[in-house]
N, C-alpha and C positions, 0 to 999 in steps of 0.2 A: 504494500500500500504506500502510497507516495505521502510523501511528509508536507505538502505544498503543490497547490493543482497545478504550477508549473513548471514543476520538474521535468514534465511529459521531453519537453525541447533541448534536452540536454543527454539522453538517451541513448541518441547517438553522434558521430561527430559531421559535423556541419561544413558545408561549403568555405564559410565565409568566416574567419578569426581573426579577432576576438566577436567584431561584430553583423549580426545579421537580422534584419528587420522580419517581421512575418504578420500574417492579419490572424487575428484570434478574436473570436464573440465580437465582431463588428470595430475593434480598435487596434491600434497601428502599436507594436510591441517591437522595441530595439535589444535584441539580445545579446550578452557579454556573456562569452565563454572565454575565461583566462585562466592560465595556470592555477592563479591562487585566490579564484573564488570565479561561481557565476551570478548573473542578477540581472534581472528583467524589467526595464520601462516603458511604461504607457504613454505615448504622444500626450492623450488628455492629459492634463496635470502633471504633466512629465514625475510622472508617481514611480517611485522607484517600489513596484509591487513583489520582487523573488531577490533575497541576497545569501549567497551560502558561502561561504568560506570554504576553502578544499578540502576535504576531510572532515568536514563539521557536518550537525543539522541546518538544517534552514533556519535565518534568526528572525524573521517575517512570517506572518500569516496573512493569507489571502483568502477571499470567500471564493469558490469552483464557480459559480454561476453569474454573471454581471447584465446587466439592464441594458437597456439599447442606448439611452443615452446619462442618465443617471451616472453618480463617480461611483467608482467601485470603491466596495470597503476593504481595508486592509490595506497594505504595504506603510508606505510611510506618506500621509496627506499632506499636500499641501494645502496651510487655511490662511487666505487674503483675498483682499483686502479686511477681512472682519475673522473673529475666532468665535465659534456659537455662531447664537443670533442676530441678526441685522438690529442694531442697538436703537433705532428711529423705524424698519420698513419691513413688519413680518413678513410680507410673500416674497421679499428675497431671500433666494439659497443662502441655507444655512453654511456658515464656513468658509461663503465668500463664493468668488468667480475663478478663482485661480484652476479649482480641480474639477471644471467645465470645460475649460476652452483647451485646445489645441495650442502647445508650446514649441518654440523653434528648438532644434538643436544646432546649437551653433561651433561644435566641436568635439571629436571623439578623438582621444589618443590613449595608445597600449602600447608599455614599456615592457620588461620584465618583472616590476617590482610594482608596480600601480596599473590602475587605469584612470584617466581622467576625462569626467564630459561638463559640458556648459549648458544650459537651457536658458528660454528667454521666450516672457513673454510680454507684452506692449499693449495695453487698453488706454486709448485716448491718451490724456496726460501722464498716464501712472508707469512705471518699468518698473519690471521684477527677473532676477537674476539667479538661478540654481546652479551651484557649482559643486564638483561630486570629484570624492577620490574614493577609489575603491580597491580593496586587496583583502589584507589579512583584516582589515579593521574597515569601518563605513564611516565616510564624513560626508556631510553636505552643509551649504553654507547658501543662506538664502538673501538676496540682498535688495532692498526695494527703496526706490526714489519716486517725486512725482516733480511736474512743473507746471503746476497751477500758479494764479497766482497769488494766492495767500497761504496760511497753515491749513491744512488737514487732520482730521482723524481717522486715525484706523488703527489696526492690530491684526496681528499672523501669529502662525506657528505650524510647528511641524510637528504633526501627531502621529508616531508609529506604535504599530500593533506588530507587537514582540512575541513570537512564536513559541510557546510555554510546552512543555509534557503534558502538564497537569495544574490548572489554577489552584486548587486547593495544597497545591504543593511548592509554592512560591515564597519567597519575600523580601522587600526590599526597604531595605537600608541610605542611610546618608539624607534622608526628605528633609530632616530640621525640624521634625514637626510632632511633639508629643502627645499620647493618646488624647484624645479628646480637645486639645486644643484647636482653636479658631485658626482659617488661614492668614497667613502671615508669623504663626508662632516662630520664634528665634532658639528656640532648644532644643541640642540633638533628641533623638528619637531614644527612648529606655530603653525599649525593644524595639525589634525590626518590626517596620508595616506590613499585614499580609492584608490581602481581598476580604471583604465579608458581603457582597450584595454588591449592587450598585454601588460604584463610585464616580465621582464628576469633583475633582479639584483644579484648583491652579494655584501650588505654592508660593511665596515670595519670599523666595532665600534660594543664593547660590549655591553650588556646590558641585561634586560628583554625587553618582548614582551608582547603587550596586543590587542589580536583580540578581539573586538567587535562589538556581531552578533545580529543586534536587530530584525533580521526576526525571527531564535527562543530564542528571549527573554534572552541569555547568553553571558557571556566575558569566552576568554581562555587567561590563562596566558601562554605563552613561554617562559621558561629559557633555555640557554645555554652555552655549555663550555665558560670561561671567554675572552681567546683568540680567538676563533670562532667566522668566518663571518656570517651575517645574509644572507639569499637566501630565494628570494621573485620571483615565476613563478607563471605565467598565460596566457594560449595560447590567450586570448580575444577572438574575432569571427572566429578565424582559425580551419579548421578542419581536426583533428589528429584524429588515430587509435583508435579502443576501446574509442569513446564520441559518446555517442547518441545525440539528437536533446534535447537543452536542460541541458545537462550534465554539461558545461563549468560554469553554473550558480550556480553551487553547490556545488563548493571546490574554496580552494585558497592555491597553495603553499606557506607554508613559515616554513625554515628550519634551518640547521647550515650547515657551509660548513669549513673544515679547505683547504683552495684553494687561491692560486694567479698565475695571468700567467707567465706560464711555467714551476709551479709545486714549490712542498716546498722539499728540502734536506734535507733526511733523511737517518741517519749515518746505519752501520750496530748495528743492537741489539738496536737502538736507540725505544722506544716504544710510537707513535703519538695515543691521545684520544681525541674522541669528545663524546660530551653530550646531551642528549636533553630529555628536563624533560618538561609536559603539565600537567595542572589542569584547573576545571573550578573552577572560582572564586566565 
């Protein structure tokens, strides 16, 4: 049984290395096959949806089935201009426009030791910028400017769904955030955070991150930009689009978000980054 519905494309070896494009469930999927990891993106939302490292499990979960036009859930999201809900305009898409539209790739190179690619996508005044190193470890770095002319408000983040054994077998450590304390709390954690239901945070305190997954046997470190919130989702036993029976048991968000409510101002030409780098330990 396959650990990740996309494993299917790596099965066997390919015309075209490292990269080779192919259509699957109606979207345009850029595949990297390298030495020291494979990983899968989606033109929409330039979603980096399959990352495995060579000899590892897959550290992504993705849902097998995707909508016609609808973002698919899982891999790693991207959320802008807005994180949630449209803070003024409920019938727009939750989580923004970014993981809707169709992104350029403006560059693919594979070395021996990395691979690097660029994404870019352009809405009227606004530019947003993904840039990706990939190997033993996952980084991406998202960068966004506008040229209107005055300040703006908005907020982003990058929310990936981290491929677990077992949720009930999870936990993690480094949040800053003692039981029962409100968001924002400033003290390490007594104990490690595990799941219990639903969860929906956005901490505000730096740091590293440390999931620990003793269903298959491995710790993932999380680092992120310095000033970046931590964003920790999980629907618990709620049933949402694209989850099988079963599904909910075998990821856990947990991300960066640069977000507070009612949005961060940001000047013209002014240029906001966020970071999120993963390894396994």
């Amino acid at each position: 049984m396959l650990e990740h519905p996309l494993q299917r494309f790596f099965h066997s070896m390919r015309a075209k290395r490292p990269f080779d494009w192919v259509r699957f469930q109606r979207r345009d999927l850029l595949l990297i096959d390298h030495p020291l990891c494979q990983a899968v993106f989606s033109r929409q939302g330039a979603q980096l949806l399959h990352f495995q490292p060579q000899g590892e499990r897959p550290l992504l979960w993705c849902s097998a089935q995707w909508p016609s036009l609808a973002p698919i859930r899982g891999g790693v999201v991207i959320c802008w201009p807005w994180f949630d809900a449209h803070p003024q305009d409920a019938q727009a898409p939750r989580h923004g426009w970014a993981r809707l539209r169709e992104w350029q790739l403006l560059d693919a190179y594979a070395d021996e030791t990395k691979v690097v690619l660029s994404w870019r996508l352009d809405l009227e005044d606004w530019h947003l910028r993904l840039d990706v190193r990939l190997g033993r470890t996952l980084e991406l770095e998202l960068c966004s400017h506008h040229e209107d002319e005055g300040d703006c408000l908005f907020s982003f983040a990058l929310q990936p769904y981290w491929r677990v054994g077992a949720l009930s077998r999870i936990a993690l450590q480094g949040i800053g955030l003692p039981d029962g304390a409100p968001l924002g709390g400033g003290h390490p954690l007594a104990t490690p955070w595990r799941p219990g239901g639903a969860s929906k945070q956005v901490i505000h305190q730096p740091g590293s991150l440390l999931l620990e997954d003793s269903g298959w046997q491995r710790r993932l470190r999380i680092d992120k930009s310095l000033s970046a919130s931590t964003l920790i989702w999980h629907p618990g036993s709620r049933a949402l689009d694209q989850l099988e029976p079963g599904d909910a048991e075998r990821f856990l968000c947990v991300g960066a978000a640069n977000y507070r409510p009612g949005g961060l101002c940001v000047a013209p030409g002014e240029r906001v980054r966020l970071s999120l780098r993963a390894a396994l330990l």
